[in-house]
N, CA and C atoms of all chains as a GROMACS GRO file, in nm:
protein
  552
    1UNK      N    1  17.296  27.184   6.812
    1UNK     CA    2  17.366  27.056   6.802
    1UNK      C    3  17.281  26.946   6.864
    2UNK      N    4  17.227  26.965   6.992
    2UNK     CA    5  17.153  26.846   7.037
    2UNK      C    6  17.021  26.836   6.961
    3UNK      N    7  16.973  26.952   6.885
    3UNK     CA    8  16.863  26.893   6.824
    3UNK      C    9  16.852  26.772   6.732
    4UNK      N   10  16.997  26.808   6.705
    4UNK     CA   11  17.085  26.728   6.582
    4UNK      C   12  17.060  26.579   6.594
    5UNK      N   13  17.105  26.544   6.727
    5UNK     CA   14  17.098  26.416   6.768
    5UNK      C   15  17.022  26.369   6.832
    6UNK      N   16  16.887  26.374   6.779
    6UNK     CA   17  16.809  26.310   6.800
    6UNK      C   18  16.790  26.195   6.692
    7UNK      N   19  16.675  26.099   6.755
    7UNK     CA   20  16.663  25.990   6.655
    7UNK      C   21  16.575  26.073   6.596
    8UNK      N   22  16.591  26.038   6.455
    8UNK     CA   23  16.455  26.135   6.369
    8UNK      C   24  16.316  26.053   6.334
    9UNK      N   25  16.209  26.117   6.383
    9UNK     CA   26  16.104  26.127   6.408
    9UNK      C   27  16.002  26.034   6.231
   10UNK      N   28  15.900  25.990   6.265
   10UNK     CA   29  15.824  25.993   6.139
   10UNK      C   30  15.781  26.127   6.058
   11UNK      N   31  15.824  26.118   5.949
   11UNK     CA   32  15.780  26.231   5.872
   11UNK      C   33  15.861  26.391   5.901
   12UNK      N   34  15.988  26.330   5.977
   12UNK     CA   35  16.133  26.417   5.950
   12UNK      C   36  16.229  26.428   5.838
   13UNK      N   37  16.239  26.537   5.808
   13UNK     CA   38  16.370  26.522   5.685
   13UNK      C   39  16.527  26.480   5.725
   14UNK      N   40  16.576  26.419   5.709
   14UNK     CA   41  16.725  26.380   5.744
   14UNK      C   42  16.814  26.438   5.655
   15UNK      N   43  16.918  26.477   5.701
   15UNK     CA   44  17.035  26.558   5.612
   15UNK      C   45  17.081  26.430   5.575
   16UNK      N   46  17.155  26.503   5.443
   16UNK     CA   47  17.211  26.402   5.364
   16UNK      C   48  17.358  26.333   5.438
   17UNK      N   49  17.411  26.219   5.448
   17UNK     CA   50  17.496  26.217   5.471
   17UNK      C   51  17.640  26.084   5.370
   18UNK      N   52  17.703  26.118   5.410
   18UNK     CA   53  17.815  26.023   5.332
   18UNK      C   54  17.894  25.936   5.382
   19UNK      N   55  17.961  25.847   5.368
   19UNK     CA   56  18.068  25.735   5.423
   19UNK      C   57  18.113  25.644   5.371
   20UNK      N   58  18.196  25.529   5.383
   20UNK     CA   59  18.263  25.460   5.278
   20UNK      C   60  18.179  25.287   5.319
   21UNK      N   61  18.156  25.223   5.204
   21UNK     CA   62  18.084  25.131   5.239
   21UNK      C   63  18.213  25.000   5.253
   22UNK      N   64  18.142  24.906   5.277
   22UNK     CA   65  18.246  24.734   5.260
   22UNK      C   66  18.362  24.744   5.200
   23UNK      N   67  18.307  24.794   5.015
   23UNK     CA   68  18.445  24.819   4.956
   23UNK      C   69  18.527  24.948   4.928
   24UNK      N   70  18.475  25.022   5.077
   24UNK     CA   71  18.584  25.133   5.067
   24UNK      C   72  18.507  25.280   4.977
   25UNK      N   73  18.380  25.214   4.875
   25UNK     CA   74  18.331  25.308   4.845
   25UNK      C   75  18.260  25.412   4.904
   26UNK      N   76  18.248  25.554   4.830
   26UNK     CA   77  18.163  25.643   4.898
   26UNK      C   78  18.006  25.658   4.856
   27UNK      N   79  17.944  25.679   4.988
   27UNK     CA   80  17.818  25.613   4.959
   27UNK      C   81  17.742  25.742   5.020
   28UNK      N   82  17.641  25.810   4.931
   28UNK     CA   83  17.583  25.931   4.990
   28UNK      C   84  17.427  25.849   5.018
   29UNK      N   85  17.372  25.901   5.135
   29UNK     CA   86  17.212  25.867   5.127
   29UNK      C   87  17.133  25.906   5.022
   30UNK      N   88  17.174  26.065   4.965
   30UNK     CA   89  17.092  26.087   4.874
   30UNK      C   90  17.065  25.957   4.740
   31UNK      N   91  17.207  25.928   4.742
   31UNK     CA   92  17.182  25.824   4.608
   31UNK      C   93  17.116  25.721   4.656
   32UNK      N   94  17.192  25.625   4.771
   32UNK     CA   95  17.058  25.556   4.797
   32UNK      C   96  16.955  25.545   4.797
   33UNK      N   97  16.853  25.682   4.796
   33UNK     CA   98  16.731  25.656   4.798
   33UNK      C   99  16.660  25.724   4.681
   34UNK      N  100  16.774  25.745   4.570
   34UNK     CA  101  16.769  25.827   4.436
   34UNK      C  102  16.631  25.746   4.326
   35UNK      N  103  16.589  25.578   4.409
   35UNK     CA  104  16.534  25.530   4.298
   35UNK      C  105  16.428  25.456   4.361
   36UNK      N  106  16.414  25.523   4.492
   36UNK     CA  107  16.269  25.490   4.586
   36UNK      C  108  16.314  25.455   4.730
   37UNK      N  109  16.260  25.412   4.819
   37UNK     CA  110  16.239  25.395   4.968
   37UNK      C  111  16.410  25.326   5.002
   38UNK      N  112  16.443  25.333   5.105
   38UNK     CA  113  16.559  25.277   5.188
   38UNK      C  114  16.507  25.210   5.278
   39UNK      N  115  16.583  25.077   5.303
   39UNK     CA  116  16.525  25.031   5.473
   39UNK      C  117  16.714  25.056   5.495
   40UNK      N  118  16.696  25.174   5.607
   40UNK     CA  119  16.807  25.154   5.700
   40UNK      C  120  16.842  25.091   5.807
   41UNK      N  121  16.945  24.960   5.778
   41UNK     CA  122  16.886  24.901   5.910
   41UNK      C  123  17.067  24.951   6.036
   42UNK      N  124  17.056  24.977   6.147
   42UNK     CA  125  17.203  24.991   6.227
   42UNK      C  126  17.188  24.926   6.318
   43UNK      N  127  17.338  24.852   6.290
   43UNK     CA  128  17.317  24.728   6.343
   43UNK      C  129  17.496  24.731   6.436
   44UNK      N  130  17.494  24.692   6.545
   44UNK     CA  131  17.593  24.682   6.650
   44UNK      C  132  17.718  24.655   6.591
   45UNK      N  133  17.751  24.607   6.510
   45UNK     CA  134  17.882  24.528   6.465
   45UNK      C  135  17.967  24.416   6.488
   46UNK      N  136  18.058  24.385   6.451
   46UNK     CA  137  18.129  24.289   6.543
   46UNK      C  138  18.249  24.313   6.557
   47UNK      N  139  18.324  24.270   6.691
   47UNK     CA  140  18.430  24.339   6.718
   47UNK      C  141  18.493  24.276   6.801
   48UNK      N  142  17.051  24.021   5.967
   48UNK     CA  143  17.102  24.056   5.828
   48UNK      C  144  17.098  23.934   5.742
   49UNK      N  145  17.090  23.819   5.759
   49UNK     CA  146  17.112  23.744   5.685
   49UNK      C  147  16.929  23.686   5.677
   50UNK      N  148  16.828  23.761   5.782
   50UNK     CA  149  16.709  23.741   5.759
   50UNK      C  150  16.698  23.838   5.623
   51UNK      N  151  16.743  23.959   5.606
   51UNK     CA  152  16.734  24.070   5.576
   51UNK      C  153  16.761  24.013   5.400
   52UNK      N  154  16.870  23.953   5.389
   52UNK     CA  155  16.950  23.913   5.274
   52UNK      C  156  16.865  23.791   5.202
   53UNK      N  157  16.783  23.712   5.289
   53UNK     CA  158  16.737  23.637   5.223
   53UNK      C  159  16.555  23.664   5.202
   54UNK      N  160  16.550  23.803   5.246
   54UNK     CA  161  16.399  23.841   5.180
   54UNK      C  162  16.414  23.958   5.039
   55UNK      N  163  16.549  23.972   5.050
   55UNK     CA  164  16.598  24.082   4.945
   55UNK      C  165  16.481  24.088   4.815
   56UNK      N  166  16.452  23.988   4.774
   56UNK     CA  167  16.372  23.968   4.666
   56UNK      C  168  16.241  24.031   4.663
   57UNK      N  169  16.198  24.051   4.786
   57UNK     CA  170  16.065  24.108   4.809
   57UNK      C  171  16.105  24.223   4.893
   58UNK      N  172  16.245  24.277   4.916
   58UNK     CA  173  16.259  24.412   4.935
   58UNK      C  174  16.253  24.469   4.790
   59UNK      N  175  16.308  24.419   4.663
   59UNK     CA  176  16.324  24.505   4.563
   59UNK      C  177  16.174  24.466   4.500
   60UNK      N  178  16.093  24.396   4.483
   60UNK     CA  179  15.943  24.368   4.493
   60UNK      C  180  15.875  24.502   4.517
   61UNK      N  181  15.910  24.516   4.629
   61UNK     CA  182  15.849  24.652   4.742
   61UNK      C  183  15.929  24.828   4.667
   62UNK      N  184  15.995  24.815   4.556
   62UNK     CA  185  16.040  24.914   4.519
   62UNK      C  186  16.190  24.974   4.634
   63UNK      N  187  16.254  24.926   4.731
   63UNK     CA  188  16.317  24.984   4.787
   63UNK      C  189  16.464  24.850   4.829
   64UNK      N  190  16.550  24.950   4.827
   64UNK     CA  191  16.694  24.929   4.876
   64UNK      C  192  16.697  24.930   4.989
   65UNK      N  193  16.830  24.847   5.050
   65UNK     CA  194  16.845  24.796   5.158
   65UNK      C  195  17.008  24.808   5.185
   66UNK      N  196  17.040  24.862   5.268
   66UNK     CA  197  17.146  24.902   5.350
   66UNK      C  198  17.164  24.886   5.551
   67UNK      N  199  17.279  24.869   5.569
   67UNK     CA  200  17.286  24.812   5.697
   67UNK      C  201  17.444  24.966   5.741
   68UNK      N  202  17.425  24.979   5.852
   68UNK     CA  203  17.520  25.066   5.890
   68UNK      C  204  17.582  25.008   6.031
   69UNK      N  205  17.707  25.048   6.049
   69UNK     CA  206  17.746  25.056   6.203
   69UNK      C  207  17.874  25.092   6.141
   70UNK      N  208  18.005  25.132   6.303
   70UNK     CA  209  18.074  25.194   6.300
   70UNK      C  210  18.208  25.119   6.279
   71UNK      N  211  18.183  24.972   6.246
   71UNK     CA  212  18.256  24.884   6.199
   71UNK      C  213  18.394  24.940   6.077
   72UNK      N  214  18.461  24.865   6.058
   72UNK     CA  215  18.567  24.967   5.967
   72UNK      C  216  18.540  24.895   5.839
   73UNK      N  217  18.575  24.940   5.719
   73UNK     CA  218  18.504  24.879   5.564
   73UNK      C  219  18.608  24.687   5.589
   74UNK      N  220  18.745  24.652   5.640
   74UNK     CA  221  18.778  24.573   5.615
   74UNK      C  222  18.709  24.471   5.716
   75UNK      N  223  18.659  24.500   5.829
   75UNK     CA  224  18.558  24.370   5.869
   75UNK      C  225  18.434  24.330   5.883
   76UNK      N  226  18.383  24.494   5.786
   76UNK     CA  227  18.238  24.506   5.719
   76UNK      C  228  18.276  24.402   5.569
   77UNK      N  229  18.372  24.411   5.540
   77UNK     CA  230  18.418  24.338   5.376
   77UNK      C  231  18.383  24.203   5.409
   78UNK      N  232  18.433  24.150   5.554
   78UNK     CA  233  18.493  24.012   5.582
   78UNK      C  234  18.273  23.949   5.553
   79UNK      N  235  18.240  24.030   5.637
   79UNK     CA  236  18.093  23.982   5.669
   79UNK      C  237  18.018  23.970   5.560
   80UNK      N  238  18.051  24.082   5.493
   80UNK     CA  239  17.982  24.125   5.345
   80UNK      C  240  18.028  23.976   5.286
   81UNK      N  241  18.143  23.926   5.271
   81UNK     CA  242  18.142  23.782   5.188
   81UNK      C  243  18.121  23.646   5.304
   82UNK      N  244  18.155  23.673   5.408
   82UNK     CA  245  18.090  23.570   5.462
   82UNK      C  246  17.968  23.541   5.457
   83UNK      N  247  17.893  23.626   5.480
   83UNK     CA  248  17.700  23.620   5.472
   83UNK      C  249  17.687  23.597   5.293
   84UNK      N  250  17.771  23.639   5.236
   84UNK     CA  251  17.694  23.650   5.069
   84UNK      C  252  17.609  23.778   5.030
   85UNK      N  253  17.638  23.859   5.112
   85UNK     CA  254  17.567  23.982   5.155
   85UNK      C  255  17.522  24.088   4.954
   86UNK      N  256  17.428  24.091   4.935
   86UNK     CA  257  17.368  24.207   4.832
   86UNK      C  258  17.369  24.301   4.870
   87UNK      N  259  17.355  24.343   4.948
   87UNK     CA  260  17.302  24.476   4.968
   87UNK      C  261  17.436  24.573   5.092
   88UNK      N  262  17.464  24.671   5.054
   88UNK     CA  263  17.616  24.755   5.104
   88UNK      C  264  17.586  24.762   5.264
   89UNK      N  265  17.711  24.747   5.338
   89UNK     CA  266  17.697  24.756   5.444
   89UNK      C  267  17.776  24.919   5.481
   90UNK      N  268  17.680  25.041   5.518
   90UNK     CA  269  17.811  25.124   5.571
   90UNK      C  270  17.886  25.144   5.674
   91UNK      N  271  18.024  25.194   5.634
   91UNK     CA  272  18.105  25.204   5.776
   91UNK      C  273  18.126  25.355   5.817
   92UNK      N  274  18.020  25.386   5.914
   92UNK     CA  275  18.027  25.476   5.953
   92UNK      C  276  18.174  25.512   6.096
   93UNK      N  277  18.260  25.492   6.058
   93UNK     CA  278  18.424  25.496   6.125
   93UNK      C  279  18.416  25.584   6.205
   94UNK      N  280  18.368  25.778   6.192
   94UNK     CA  281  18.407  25.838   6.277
   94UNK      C  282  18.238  25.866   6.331
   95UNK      N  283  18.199  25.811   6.390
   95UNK     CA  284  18.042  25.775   6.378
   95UNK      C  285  17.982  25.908   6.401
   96UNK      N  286  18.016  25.994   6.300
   96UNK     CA  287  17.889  26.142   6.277
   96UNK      C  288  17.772  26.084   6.236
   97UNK      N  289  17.759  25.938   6.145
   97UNK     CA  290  17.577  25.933   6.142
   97UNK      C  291  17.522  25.890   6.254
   98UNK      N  292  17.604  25.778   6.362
   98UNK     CA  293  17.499  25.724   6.435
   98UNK      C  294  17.483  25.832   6.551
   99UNK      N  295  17.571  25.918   6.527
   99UNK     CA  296  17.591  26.026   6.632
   99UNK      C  297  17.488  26.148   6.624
  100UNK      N  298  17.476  26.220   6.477
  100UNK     CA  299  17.383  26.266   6.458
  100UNK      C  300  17.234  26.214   6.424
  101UNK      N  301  17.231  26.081   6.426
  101UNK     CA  302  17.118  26.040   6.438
  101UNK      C  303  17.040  25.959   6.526
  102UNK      N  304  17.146  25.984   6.687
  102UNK     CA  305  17.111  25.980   6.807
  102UNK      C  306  17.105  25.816   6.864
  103UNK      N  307  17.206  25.780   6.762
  103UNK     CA  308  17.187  25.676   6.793
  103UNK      C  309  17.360  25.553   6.826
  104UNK      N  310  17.404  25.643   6.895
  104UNK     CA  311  17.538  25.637   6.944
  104UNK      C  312  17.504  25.542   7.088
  105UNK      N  313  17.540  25.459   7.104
  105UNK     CA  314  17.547  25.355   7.228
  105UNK      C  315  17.684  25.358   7.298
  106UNK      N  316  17.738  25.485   7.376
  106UNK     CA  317  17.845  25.464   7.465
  106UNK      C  318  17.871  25.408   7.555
  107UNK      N  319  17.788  25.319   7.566
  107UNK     CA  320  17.851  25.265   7.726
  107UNK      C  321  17.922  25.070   7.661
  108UNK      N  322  17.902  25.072   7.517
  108UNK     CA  323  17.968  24.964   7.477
  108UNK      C  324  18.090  24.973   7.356
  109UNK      N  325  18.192  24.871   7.370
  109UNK     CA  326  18.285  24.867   7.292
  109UNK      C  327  18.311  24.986   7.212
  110UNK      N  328  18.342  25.130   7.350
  110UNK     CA  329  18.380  25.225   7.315
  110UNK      C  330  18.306  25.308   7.153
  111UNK      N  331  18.187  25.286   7.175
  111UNK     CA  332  18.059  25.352   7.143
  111UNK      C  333  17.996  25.287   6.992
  112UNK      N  334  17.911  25.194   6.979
  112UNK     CA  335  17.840  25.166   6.904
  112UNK      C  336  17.770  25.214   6.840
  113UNK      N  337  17.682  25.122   6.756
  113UNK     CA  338  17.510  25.210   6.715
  113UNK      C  339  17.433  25.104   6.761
  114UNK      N  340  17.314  25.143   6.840
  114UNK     CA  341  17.224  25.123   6.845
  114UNK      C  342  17.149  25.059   6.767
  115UNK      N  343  17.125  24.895   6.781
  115UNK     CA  344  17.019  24.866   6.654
  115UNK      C  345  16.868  24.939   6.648
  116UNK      N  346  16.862  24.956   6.508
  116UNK     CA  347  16.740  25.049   6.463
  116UNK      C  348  16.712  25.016   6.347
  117UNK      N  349  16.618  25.053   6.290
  117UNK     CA  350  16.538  25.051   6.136
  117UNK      C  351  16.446  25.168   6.091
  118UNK      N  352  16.502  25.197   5.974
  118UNK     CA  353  16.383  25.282   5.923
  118UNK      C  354  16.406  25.311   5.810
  119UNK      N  355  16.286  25.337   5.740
  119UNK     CA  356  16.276  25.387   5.623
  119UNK      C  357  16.274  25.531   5.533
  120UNK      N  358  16.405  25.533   5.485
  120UNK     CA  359  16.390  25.679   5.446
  120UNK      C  360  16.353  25.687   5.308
  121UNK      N  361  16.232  25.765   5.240
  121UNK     CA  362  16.147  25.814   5.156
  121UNK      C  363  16.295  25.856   5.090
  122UNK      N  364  16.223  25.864   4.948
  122UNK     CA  365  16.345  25.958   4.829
  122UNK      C  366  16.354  26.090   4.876
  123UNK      N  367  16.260  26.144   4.927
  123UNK     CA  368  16.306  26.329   4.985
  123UNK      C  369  16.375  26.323   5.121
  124UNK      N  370  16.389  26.205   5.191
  124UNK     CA  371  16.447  26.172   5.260
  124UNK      C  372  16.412  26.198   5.397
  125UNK      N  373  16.277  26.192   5.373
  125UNK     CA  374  16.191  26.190   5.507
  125UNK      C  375  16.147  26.090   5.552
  126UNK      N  376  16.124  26.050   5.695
  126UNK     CA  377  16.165  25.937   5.721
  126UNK      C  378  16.049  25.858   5.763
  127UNK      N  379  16.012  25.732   5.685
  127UNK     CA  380  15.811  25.696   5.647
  127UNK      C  381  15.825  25.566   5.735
  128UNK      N  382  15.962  25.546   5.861
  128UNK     CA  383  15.938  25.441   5.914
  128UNK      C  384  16.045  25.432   6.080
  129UNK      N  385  16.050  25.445   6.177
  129UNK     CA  386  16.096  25.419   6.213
  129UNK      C  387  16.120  25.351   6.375
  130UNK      N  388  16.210  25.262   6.446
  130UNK     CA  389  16.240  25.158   6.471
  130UNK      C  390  16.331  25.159   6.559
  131UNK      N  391  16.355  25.172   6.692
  131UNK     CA  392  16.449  25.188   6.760
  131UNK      C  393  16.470  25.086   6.929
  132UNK      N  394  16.580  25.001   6.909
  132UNK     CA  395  16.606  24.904   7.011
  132UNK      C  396  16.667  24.970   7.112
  133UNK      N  397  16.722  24.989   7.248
  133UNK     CA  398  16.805  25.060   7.294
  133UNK      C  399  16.906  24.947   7.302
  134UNK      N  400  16.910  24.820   7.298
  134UNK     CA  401  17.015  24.769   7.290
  134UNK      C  402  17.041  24.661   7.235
  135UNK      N  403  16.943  24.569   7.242
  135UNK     CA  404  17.033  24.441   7.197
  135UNK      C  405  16.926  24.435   7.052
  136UNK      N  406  16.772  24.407   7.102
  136UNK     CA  407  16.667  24.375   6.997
  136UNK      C  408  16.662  24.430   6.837
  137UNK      N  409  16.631  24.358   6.766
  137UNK     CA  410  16.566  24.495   6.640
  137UNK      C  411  16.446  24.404   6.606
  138UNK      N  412  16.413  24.502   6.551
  138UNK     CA  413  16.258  24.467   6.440
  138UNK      C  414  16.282  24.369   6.305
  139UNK      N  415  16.193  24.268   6.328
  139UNK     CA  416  16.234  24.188   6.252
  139UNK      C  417  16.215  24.250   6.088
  140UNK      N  418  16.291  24.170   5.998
  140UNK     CA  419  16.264  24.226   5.851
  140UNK      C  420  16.108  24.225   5.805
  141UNK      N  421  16.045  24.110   5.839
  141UNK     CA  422  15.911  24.117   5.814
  141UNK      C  423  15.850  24.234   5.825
  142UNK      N  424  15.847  24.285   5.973
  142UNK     CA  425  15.794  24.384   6.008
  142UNK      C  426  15.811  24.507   5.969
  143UNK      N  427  15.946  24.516   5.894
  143UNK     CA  428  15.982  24.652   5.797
  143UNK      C  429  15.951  24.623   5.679
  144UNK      N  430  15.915  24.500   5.605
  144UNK     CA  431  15.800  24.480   5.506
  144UNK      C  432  15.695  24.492   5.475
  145UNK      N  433  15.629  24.481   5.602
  145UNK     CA  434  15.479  24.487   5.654
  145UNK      C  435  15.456  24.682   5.633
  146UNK      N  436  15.596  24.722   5.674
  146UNK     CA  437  15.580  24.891   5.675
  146UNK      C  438  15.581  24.987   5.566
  147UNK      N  439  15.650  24.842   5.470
  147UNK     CA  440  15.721  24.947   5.336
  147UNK      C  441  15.560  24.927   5.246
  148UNK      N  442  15.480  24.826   5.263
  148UNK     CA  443  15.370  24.791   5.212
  148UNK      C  444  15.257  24.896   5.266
  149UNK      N  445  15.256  24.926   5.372
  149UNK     CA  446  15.149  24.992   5.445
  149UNK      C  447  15.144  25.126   5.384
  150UNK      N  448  15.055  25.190   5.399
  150UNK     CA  449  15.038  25.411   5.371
  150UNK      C  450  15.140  25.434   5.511
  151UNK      N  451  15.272  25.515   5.407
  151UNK     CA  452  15.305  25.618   5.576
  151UNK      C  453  15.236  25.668   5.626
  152UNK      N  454  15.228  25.670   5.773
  152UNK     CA  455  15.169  25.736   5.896
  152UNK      C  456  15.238  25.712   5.988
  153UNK      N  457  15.178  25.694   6.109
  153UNK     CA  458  15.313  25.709   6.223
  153UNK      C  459  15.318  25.626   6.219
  154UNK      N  460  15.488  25.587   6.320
  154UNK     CA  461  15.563  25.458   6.360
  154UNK      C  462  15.471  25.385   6.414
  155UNK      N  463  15.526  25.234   6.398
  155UNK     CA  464  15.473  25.147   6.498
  155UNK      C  465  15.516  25.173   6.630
  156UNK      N  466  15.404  25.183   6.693
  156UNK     CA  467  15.506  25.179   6.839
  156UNK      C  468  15.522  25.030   6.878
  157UNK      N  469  15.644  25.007   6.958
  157UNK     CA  470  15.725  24.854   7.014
  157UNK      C  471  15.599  24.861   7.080
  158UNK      N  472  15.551  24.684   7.094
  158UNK     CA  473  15.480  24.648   7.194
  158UNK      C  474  15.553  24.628   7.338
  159UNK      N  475  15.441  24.669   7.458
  159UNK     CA  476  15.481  24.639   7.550
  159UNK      C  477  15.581  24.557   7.606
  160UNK      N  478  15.548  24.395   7.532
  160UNK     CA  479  15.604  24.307   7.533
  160UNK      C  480  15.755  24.319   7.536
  161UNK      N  481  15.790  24.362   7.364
  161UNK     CA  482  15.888  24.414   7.332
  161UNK      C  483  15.975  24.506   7.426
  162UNK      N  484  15.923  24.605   7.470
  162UNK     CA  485  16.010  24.699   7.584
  162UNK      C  486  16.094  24.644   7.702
  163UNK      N  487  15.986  24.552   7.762
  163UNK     CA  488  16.037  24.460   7.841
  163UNK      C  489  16.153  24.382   7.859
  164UNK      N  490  16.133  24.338   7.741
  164UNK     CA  491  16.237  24.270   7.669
  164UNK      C  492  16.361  24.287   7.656
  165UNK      N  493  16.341  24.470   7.597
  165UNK     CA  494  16.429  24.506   7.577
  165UNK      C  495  16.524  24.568   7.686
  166UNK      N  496  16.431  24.588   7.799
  166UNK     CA  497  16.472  24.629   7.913
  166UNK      C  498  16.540  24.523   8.002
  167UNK      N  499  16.500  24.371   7.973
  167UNK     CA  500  16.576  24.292   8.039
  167UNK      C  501  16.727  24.244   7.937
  168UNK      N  502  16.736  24.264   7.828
  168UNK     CA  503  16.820  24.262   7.737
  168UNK      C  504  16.902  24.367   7.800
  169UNK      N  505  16.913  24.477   7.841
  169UNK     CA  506  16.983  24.596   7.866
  169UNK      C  507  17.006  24.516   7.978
  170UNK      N  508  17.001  24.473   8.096
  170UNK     CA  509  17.049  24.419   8.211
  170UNK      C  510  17.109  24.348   8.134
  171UNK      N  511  17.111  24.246   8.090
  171UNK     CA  512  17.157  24.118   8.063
  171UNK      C  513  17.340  24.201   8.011
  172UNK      N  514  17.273  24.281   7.941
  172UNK     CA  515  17.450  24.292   7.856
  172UNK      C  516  17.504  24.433   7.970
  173UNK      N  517  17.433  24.487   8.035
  173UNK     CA  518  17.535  24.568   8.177
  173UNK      C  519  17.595  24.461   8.224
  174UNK      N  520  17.515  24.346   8.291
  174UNK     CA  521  17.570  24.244   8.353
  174UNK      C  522  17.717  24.204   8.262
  175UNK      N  523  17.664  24.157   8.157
  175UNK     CA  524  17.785  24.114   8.095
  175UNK      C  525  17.938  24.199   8.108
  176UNK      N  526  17.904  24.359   8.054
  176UNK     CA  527  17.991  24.429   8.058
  176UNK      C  528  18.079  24.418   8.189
  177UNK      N  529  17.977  24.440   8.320
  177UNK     CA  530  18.055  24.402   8.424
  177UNK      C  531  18.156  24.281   8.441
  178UNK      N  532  18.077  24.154   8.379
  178UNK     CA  533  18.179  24.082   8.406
  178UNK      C  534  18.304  24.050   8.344
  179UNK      N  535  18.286  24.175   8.226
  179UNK     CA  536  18.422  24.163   8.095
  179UNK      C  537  18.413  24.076   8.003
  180UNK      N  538  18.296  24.066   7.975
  180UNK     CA  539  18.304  23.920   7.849
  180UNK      C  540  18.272  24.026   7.748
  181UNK      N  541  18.354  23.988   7.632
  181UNK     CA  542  18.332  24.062   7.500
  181UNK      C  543  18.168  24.017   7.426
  182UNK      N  544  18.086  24.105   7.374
  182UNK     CA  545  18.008  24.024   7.315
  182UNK      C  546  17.982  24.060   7.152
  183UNK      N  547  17.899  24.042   7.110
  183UNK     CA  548  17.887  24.017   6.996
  183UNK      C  549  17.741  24.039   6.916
  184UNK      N  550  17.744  24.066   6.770
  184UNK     CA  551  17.555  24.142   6.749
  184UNK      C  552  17.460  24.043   6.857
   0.00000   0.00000   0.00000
C-alpha cells in the first residue's frame, strides 16, 4: 500500500484510474491519454 | 488554470490534452469550469483515492487536499514529466510546454530558488492555518 502512494517517479507506469469530471461525467485516464500525452495538472481547489 | 486555458492552443499544437484534478465536488468544479470559460475537464476526485494513491494528499489543510503538481502522462501511461509543489507553488504552464516539447528524460528538478520559496510559502499558510483564516488556490 505505501508503495502505492508515492508520487510517481519519471518513467513510472501509473494505474489506470477513474472519477467523475465538472459534468458529473466518468472520466478514465486511460482515455485521456488514448490520443497522445496528458498534462496533469492538481490543483488545491476552492472551498 | 486560466494561464493553462489560455495557452490551450499550443497544448493541442504539442499533440496533448489537458486536465486539472482536485478533490473539489463536480458542482463547484462546474461553477469554475464556467466561470473561467474553462476547455479542458476538471476532475473531481471526491473520495480522493487518486491524490491519495498518488501521494499527493495534503492533510494538514481543509481536511485534506491535493497538493499542487504537474505531470505528464505518456499514452502507456508512464509518466514523461513530473512536478511537485508541497504547497502553495506550481510550475508554470510554460514550463510544462517547454517539457512536452523536449525528449523524455528525467524531471526537471525545482530550482533552488524555487524550494525556498516553497518552503517559505509552507510557513506562510501554517501561519495562516493557525490563525483560522480560510484560504484559497
Amino acid at each position: 500500500m505505501s508503495s502505492a502512494q508515492r508520487v510517481p517517479a519519471v518513467g513510472e507506469t501509473v494505474a489506470d484510474f477513474s472519477c467523475l469530471d465538472q459534468s458529473g461525467a466518468d472520466v478514465a485516464l486511460a482515455r485521456l491519454v488514448a490520443d497522445g500525452p496528458l498534462v496533469l495538472v492538481f490543483y488545491r481547489g476552492f472551498w | 488554470m486560466a494561464e493553462y486555458r489560455d495557452l490551450q492552443p499550443r497544448f493541442a499544437a504539442a499533440g496533448a490534452r489537458v486536465a486539472f484534478l482536485s478533490v473539489d465536488p463536480p458542482w463547484r468544479s462546474a461553477r469554475v469550469h464556467r466561470d473561467l470559460a474553462l476547455t479542458f475537464p476538471l476532475l473531481c476526485d471526491v473520495d480522493k483515492h487518486i491524490v491519495t494513491a498518488w501521494g499527493l494528499l495534503n492533510e494538514r489543510e481543509a481536511g485534506g487536499i491535493a497538493k499542487p503538481a504537474a505531470f505528464i502522462v505518456r499514452p502507456n501511461r508512464t509518466i514523461g514529466f513530473a512536478s511537485v509543489d508541497e504547497v502553495t507553488r506550481r510550475i508554470g504552464a510554460d514550463d510544462v510546454l517547454a517539457a512536452l516539447a523536449a525528449a523524455p528524460k528525467a524531471a526537471a528538478e525545482q530550482p533552488q530558488r524555487r524550494a525556498v520559496r516553497a518552503r517559505l510559502n509552507d510557513f506562510v499558510q501554517s501561519a495562516r492555518g493557525l490563525l483560522g483564516r480560510r484560504g484559497r488556490r
